[in-house]
ZAGUFI-567453 format. One line per 3 residues: number of its first residue (from 0); for each residue x, y, z negated of C-alpha. Coordinates in steps of 0.5 Angstrom, whole numbers, plus 500, padded with zeros to 3 digits. Example, Ala and Ser with C-alpha at 12.3 -4.5 7.8 and 13.67 -1.06 7.14 Angstrom:
! residues 2
0	525 491 484  527 498 486
***
This chain:
! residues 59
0	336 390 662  334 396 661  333 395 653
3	339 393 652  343 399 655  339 403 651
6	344 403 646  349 405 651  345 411 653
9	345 419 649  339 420 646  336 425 650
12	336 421 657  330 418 661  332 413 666
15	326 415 669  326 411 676  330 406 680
18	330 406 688  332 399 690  332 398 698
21	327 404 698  322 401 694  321 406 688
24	321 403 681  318 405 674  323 401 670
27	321 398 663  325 394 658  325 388 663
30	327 392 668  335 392 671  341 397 675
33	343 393 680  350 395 686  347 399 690
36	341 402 686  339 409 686  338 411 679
39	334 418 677  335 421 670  331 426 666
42	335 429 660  334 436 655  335 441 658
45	341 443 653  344 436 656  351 439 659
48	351 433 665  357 433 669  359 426 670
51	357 419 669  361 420 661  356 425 660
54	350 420 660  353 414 656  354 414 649
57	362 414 647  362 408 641
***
């Protein structure tokens, strides 16, 4: 679930939509990233994102 990988994600990224077989989603908490989903991002516009490192957070 989304909420879970909240953790896992710098503090200034936005997962604000997920395609999933064309269908556009408004992800909330319960929501999930599956294989072959198309992901949208929204960050701050200071983000430097360049890779996928970039988005998640190094523990």
């Amino acid at each position: 679930m989304l909420k879970d990988m909240a953790r896992e994600l710098h503090p200034n990224i936005l997962v604000a939509a997920i395609i999933r077989k064309g269908v556009v989603q408004i992800p909330d908490g319960k929501s999930t990233i599956e294989k072959g989903d198309k992901v949208i991002i929204i960050s701050a516009s200071d983000a430097r994102i360049q890779s996928l490192d970039d988005i998640l957070q190094k523990h």
